[in-house]
C-alpha positions as CSV (number, residue, x, y, z in Angstrom):
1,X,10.5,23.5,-6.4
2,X,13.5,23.9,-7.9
3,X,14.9,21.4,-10.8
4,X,17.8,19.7,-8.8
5,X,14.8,19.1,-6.1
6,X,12.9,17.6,-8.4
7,X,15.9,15.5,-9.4
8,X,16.6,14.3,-6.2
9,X,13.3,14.0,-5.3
10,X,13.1,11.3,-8.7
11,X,16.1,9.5,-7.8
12,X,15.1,9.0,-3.7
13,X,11.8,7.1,-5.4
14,X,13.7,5.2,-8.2
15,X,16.2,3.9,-5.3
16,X,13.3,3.3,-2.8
17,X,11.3,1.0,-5.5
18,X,14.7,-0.6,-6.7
19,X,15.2,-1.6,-2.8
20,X,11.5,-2.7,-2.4
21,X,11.6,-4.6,-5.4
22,X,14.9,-6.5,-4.0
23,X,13.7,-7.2,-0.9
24,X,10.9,-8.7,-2.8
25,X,12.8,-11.0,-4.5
26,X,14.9,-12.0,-1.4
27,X,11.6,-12.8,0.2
28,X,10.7,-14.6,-2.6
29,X,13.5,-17.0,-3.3
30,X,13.8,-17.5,0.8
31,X,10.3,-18.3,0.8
32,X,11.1,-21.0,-2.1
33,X,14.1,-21.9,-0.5
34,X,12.1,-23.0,2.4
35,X,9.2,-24.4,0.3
36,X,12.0,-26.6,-1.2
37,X,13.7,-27.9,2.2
38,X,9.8,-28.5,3.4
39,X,9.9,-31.2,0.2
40,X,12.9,-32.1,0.9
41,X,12.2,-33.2,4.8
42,X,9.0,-34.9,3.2
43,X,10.9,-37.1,1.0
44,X,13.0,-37.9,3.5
45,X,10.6,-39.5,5.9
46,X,8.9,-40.8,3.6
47,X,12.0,-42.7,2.5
């Protein structure tokens, strides 16, 4: 392989994981964003 292969090759994974890692955090807050209107509806009714 030939060393601007190799660099490429390094920067493909180091994008990949930088996008997986943001799309884990998206999930993340939408899944707290929905935890939080979940509450929310539960405070309602119980008002």
């Amino acid at each position: 392989m030939s060393k601007s292969a190799i660099w490429e090759l390094g920067l493909v994974i180091s994008l990949h994981s930088i996008g997986l890692n943001v799309f884990k955090l998206n999930c993340n807050q939408l899944f707290l964003k929905r935890n939080q209107i979940k509450d929310m509806d539960i405070m309602m009714s119980e008002l």
